[in-house]
N, C-alpha and C positions, 0 to 999 in steps of 0.2 A: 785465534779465530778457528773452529769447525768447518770443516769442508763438507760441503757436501756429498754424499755417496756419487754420483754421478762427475762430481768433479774428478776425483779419480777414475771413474770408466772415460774420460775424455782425454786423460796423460794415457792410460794401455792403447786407446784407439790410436792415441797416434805415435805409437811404438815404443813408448817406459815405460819405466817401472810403476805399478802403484802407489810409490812412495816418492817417486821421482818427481820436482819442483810440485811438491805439495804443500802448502801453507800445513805447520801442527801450531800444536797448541804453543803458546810463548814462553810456557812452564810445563815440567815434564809433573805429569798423574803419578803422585806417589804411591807407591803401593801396588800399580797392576804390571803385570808380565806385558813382554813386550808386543805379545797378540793381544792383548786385553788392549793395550794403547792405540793398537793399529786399529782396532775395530772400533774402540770410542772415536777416535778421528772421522770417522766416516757413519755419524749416527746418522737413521731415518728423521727426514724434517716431513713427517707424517705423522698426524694425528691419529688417536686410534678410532674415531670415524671413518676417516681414511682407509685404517688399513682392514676394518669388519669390511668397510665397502668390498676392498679388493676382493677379501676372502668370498662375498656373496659372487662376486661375476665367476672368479675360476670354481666353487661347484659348479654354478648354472651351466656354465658350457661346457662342462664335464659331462650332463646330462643330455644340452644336445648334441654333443660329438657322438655320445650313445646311441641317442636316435638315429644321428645320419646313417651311422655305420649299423645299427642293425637294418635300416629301412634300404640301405644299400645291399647287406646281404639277403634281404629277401626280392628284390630286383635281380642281382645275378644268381640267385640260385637255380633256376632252370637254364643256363648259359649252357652249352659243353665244358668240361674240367678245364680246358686249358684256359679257356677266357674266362671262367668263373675264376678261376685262382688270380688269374689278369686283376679282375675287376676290386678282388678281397683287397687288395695290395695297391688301390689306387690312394692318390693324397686325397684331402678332404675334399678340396676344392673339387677336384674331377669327380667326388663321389656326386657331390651335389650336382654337378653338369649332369652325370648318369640318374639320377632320381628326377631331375627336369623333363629329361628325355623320356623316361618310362611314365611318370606320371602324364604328360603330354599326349603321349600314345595313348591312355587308356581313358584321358578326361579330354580331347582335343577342344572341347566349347567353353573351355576353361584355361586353356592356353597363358594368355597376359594376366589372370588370377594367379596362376603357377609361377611365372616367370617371377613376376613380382613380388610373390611369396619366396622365392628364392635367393633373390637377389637382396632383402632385408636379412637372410638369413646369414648371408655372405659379408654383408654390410656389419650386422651385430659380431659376428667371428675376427674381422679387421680390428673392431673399436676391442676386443678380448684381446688379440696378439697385442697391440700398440701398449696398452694399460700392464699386460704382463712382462713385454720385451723391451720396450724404450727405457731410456731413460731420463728420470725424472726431475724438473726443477723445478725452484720456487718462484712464485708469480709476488705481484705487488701487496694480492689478497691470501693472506694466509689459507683461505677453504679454495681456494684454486689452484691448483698444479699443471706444470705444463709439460707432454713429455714431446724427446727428442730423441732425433733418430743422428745417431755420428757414425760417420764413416772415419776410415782411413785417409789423412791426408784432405778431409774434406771439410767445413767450417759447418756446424751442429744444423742439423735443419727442423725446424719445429715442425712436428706432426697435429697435435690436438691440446685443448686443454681439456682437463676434467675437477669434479666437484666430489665428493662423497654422494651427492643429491644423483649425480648425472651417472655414476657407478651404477647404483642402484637400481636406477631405471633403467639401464643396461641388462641388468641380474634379471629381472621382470618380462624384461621384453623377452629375453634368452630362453626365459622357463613357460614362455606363452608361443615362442615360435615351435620349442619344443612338443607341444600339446597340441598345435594347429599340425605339425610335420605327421602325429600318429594319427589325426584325424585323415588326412591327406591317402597316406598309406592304408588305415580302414577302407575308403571308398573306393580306393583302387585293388582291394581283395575283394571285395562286395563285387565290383562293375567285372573283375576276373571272372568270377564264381556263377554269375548270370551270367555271361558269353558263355560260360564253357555248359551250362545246364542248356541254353538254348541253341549248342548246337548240337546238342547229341538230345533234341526231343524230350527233357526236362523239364517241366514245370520251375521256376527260379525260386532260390529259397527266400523265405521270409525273413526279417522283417523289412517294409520297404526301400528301396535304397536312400541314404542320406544324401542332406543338402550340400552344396560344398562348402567347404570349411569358409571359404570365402569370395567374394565377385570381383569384377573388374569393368569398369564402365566401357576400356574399349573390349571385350568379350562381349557385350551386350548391345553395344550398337554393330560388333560382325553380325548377332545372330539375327538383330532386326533386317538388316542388307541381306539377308542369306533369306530368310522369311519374305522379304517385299520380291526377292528374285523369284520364288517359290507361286507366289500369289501369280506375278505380269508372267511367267511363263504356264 
């Protein structure tokens, strides 16, 4: 019997060898060296659907990790040196806290659109680690795999299952959150560029400012409550 790759990552987790109470084969593979056996023992039980899928989510979030971090580097670029270099040097997670913040400030009526916008963003980067860092097993259905997170000392805890189908739409969403993030970043250089023209007696530059990339039904019932205060006062 073939082991699974993962079944070996579950003997190191919990402190042997990779080859330690390993089921091999019941006959030894004539003919390959004895790394060639170790690695045949541990094939992928992935299809190559599977694994195109994989390869589309890590470009795609290759692309938005680019975005974050340069849409973070232009957020801290007017910092002072010390906290600009703070900021270059933050993990992603805190990047994206910091682009919440600064897009916040410069969009405030758009607030629970942003937040939300960022939290799918956060959300799509978990379902990226899980798929890239768990490890993998097999389900009852061949096009289903389920990965799992082990610890040391700890019994395997199932994190998510996934599909080729559901990879993909992962890859999709990645490379659309990516496109919504530079539209994001545009209107808050646009909404920059008119402050700064109208406060130094500037006419604002053309063309007019864009819509935002997206709404939020609670943003729009603040602005109605904010509007009906406006009217009875």
């Amino acid at each position: 019997m073939i082991p699974h790759a993962s079944d070996v990552a579950g003997v190191v987790a919990a402190g042997g060898s990779p080859t330690e109470n390993v089921t091999t084969h019941e006959a030894p593979i004539m003919g390959l060296t004895a790394a060639e056996r170790r690695r045949d023992s541990v094939k992928l039980n992935l299809s190559d659907e599977h694994l195109v899928a994989i390869g589309h989510v890590a470009v795609r979030a290759a692309m938005l990790d680019k975005m974050i971090e340069l849409t973070n580097g232009q957020v801290a670029r007017d910092y002072p040196k010390t906290l600009k270099v703070e900021a270059l040097g933050f993990s992603t997670p805190k990047k994206l806290k910091l682009i919440k913040d600064a897009l916040t400030k410069d969009m405030s009526e758009s607030e629970h659109a942003i937040s939300e916008f960022i939290s799918e963003i956060s959300a799509a980067r978990y379902e990226r680690n899980d798929i890239m860092h768990r490890i993998w097993r097999t389900t009852e259905a061949d096009e289903v795999k389920e990965l799992v997170d082990l610890q040391l000392g700890e019994p395997e805890k199932p994190i998510r299952r996934v599909t080729a189908k559901s990879m993909r739409d992962l890859a999709t969403k990645m490379i659309d959150l990516t496109f919504e993030l530079a539209d994001w970043k545009m209107r808050s250089n646009r909404i920059r560029q008119r402050r700064f023209a109208s406060s130094h007696g500037i006419r604002p530059p053309p063309p007019a400012l864009p819509s935002p990339p997206r709404t939020s039904a609670k943003d729009v019932t603040k602005m109605r409550e904010r509007q009906a205060r406006h009217r009875a006062d």
